[in-house]
C-alpha positions in Angstrom: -165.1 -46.0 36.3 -167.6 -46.4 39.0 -165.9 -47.5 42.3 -168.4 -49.2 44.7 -167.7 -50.1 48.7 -169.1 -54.2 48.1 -169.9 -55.3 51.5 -171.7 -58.8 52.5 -174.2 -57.7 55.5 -176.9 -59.4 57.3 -179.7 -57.1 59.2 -181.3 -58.8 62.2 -183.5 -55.3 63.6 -183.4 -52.1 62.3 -183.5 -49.0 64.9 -186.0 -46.0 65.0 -183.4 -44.1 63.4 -183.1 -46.5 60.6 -179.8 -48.0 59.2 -176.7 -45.5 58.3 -173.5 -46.6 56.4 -170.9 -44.5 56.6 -167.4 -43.4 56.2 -165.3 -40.9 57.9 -162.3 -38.2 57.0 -161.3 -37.1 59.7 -163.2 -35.2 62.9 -164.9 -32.9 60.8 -165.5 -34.4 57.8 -167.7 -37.8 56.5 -170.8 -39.3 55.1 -173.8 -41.3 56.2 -176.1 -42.8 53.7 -179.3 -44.4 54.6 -179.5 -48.3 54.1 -182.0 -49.2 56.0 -184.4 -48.9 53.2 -182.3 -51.3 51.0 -182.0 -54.1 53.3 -185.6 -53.7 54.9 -187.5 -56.6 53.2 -184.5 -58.9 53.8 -184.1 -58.8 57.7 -182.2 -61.7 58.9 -180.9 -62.8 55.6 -177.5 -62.2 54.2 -177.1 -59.5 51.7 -174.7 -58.2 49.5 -174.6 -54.1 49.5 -172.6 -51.8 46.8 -172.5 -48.5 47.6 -170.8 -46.2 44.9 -168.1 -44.1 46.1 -169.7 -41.5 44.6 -173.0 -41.2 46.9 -170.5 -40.8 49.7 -168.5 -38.5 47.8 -171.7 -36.2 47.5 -172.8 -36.6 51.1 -169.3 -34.7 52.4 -166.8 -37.5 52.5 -163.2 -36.3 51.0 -161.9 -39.9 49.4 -158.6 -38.9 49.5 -158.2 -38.3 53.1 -160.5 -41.1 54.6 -159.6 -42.6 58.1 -162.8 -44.6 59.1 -163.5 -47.4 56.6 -167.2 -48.2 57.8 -169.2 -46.2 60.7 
């Protein structure tokens, strides 16, 4: 199935570099999706997110090694 990272966030400002989620593998390896996008029209509200396992797969993260849960 579809395995998604659920996660209840609440935005107040968004950075000039826009907001990342992430997870990491290790020194040399993770993933950093773009979020900021998502959340943008909902700034100061609560939120639930869902990211599938797979975007972060596809961005470099290795599942089966991970060692950061959210960056």
């Amino acid at each position: 199935g579809d395995v998604r990272l659920v996660l209840r966030v609440r935005v107040d400002t968004q950075g000039q570099g826009g907001l990342r989620l992430g997870m990491g593998c290790g020194s040399d390896c993770g993933a950093l999706l773009p979020v900021g996008e998502a959340l943008a029209a909902h700034i100061g509200e609560w939120r639930r997110l869902a990211v599938p396992l797979k975007c972060l797969r596809s961005a470099g993260l290795a599942t089966q090694r991970v060692d950061t849960v959210l960056r």
